[in-house]
C-alpha positions in Angstrom: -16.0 -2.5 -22.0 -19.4 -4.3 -21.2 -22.4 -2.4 -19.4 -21.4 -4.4 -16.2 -17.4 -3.0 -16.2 -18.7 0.6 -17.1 -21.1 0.6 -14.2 -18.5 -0.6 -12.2 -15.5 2.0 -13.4 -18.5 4.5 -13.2 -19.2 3.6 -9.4 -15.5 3.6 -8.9 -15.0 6.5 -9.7 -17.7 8.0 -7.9 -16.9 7.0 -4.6 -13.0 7.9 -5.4 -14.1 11.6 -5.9 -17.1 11.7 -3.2 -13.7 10.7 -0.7 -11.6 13.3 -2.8 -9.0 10.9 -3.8 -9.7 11.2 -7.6 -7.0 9.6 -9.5 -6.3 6.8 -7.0 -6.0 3.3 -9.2 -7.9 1.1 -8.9 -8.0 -2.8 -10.2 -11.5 -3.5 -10.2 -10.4 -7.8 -11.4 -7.8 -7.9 -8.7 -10.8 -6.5 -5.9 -13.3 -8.6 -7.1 -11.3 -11.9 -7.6 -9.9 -11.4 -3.9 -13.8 -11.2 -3.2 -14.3 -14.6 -5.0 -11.7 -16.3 -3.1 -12.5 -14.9 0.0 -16.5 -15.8 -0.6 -15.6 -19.4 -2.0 -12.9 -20.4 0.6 -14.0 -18.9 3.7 -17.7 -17.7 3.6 -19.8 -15.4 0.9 -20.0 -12.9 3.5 -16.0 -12.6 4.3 -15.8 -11.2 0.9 -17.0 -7.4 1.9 -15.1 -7.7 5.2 -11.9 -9.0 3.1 -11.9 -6.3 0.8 -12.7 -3.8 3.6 -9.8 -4.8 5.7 -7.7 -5.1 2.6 -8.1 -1.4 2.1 -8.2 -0.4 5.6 -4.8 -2.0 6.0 -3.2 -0.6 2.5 -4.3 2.7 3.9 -2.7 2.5 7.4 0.6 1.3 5.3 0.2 4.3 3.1 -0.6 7.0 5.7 2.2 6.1 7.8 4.6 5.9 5.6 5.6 2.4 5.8 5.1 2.2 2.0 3.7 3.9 -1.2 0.3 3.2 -2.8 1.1 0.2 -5.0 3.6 -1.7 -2.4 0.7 -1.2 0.4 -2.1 -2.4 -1.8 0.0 -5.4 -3.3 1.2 -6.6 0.2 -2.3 -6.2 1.5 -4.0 -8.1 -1.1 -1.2 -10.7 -1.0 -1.6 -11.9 3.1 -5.7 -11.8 1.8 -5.3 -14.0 -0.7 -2.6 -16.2 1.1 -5.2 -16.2 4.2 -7.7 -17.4 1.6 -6.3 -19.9 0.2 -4.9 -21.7 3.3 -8.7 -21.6 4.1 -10.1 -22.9 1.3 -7.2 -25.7 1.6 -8.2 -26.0 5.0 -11.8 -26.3 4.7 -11.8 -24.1 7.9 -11.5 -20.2 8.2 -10.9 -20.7 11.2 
């Protein structure tokens, strides 16, 4: 693990136990490379939003019910990525 993935898994965890949800998994690549596609096919700036929404949504799935951890996040980060790539194809996020 490079200085740049141990800050990264260090930071990650920090937030995970400042929100008390210690042991929650986390893919760091899948996050980030939703980030790249969102900042390279819509805007640099829908990558935070992205990733916010991502987990906002996963969450909503998860505290409902509708589905477990790891079908929540998948699903979420799939329509993300699909979103992202029809605007990158597009040329328009819109």
């Amino acid at each position: 693990m490079d200085d740049r993935q141990k800050l990264l898994h260090d930071w990650t965890e920090k937030l995970l136990a400042a929100y008390e949800i210690d042991g929650t998994r986390v893919d760091v690549d899948a996050v980030l490379g939703l980030a790249g596609k969102a900042a390279h096919g819509v805007v640099r700036p829908a990558a935070p939003l992205t990733t916010f929404v991502v987990g906002y949504a996963a969450g909503l799935a998860v505290g409902s019910g509708q589905a477990d951890e790891d079908l929540a996040m998948r699903s979420a980060m799939a329509v993300a990525d699909a979103l992202c790539a029809e605007a990158a194809a597009d040329g328009d996020p819109a």
